[in-house]
Backbone as CSV, one residue per row, in Angstrom:
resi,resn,N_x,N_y,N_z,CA_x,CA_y,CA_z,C_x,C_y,C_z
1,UNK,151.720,110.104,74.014,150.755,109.563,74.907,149.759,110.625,75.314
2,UNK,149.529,111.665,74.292,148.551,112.304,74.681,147.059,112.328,74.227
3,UNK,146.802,110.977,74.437,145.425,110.652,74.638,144.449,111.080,76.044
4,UNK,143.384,112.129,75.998,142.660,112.619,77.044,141.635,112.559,76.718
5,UNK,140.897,112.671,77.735,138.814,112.412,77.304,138.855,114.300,77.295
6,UNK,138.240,114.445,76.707,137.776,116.137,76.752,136.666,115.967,77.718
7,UNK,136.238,116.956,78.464,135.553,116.875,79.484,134.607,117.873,78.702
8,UNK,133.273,118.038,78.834,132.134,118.421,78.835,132.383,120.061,78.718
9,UNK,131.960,121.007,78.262,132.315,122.308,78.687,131.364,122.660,79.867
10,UNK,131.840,123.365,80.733,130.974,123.934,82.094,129.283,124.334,81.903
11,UNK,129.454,124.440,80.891,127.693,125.280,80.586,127.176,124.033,80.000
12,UNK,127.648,122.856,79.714,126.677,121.892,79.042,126.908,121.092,80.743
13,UNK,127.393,121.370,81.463,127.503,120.301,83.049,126.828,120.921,83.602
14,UNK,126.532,122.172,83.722,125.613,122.614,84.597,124.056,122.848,83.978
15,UNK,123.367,122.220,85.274,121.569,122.665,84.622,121.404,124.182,85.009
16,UNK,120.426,124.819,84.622,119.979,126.008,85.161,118.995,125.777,86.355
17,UNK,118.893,126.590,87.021,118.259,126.980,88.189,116.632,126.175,87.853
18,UNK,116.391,127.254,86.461,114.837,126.968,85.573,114.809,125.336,85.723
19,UNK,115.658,124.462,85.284,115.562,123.339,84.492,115.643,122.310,85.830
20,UNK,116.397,122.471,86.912,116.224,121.614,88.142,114.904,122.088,88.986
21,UNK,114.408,123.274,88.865,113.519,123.413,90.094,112.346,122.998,88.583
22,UNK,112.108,123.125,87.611,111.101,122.243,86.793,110.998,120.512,86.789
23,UNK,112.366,119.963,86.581,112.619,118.601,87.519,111.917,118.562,89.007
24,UNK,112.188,119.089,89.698,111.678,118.833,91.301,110.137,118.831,90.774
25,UNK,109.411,119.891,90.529,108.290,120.235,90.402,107.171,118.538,89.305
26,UNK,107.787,118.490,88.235,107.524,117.475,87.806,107.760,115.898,88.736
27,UNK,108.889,116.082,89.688,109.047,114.725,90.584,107.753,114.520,91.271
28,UNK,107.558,116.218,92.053,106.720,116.299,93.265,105.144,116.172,92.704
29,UNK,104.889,116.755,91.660,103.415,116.277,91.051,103.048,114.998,90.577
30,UNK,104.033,114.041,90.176,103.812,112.702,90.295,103.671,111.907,91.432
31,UNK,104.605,112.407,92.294,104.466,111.806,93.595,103.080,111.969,94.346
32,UNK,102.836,113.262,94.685,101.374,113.608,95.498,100.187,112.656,94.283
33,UNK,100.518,112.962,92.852,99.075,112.179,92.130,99.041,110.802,92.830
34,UNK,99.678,110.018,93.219,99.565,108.910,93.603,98.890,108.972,94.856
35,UNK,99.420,109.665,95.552,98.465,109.987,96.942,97.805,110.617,96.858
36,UNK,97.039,111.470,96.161,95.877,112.204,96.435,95.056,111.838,95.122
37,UNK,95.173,110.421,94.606,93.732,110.418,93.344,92.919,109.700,93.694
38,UNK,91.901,110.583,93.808,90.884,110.579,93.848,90.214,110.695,95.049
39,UNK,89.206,110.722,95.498,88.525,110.911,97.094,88.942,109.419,97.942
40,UNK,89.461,109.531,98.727,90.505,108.824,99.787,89.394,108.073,100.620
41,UNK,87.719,108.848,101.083,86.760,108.056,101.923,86.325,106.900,101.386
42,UNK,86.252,106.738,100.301,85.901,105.590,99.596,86.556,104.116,100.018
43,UNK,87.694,104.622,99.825,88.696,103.683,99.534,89.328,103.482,101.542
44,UNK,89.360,104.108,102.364,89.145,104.454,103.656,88.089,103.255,103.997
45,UNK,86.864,103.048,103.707,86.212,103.019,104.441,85.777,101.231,104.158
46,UNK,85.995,101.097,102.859,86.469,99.798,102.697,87.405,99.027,103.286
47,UNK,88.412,99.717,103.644,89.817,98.958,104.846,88.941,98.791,106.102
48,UNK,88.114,99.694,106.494,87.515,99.777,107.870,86.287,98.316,107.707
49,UNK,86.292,98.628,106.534,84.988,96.933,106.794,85.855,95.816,106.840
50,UNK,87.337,95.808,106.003,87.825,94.621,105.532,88.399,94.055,107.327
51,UNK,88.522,95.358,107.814,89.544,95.345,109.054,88.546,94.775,110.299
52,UNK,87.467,95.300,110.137,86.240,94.710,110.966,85.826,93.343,110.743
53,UNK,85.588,93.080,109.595,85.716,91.442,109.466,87.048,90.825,109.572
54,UNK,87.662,91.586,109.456,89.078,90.306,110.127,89.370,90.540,111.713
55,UNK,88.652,91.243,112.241,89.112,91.664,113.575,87.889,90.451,114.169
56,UNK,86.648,90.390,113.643,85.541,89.549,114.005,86.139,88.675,114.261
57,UNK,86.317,87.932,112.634,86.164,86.088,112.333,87.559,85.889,113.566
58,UNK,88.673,86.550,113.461,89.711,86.649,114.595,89.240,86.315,116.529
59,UNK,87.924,86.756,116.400,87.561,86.972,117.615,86.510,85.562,117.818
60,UNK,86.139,85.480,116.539,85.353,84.040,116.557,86.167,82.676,116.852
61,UNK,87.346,82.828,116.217,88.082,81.434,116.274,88.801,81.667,117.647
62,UNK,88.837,82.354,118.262,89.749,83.132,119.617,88.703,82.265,120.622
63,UNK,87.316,82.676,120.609,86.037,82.237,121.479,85.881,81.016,121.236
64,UNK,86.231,80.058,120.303,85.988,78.702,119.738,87.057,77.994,120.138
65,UNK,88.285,78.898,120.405,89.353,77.650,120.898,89.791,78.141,122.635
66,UNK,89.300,78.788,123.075,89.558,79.492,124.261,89.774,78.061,124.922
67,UNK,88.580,77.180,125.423,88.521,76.344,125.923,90.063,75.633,126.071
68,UNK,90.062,75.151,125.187,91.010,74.117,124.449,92.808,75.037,124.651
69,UNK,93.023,76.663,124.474,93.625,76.785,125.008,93.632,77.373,126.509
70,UNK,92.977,77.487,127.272,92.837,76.950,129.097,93.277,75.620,129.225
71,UNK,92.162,74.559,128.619,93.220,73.214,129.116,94.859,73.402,128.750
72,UNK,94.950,73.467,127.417,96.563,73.335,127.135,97.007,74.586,128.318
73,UNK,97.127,75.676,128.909,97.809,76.434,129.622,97.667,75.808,131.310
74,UNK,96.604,75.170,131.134,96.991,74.166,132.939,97.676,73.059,132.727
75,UNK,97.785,72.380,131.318,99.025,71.509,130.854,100.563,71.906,131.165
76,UNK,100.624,72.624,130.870,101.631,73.291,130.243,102.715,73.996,132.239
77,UNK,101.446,74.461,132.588,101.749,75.503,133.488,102.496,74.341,134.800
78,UNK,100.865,73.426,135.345,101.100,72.667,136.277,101.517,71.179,135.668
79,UNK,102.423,70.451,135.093,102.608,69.478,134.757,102.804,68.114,135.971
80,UNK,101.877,66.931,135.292,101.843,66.121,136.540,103.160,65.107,136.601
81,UNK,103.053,64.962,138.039,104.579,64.478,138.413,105.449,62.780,137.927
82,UNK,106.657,63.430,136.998,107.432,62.192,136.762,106.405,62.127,135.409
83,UNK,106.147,62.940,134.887,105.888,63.144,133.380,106.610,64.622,132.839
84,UNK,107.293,64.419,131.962,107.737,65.893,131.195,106.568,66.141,130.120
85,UNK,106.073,67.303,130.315,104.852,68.483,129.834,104.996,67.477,128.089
């Protein structure tokens, strides 16, 4: 019954120092390319318009139903008597 897996010899299990900190280095330059390609104001300043028109039209339909929610919140708040809201 002496069937065993041979295990790896120590020098093929271990990386070198060289060969993991070249791994890291290759992780970390892919990573930052994603965040740093290309000039960032561009692309910045487009969110700032997209964010301004949604902050607007937001503020338009806000001013358009204001009314409508005032009535519903004196509905709601003072309900008249021997009626449930």
């Amino acid at each position: 019954m002496g069937t065993s897996l041979r295990q790896p010899a120590a020098e093929d299990r271990i990386m070198s120092v060289d060969q993991i900190l070249q791994n890291l280095e290759t992780q970390l330059q892919a990573w930052t390319n994603g965040l740093w390609s290309g000039d960032p104001l561009p692309r910045l300043r487009e969110e700032e318009k997209r964010l301004t028109r949604e902050a607007r039209q937001r503020a338009d339909v806000l001013a358009r139903h204001r009314g409508g929610l005032d009535g519903l919140r004196q509905r709601v708040v003072r309900p008249k008597r021997g009626r449930l809201c």
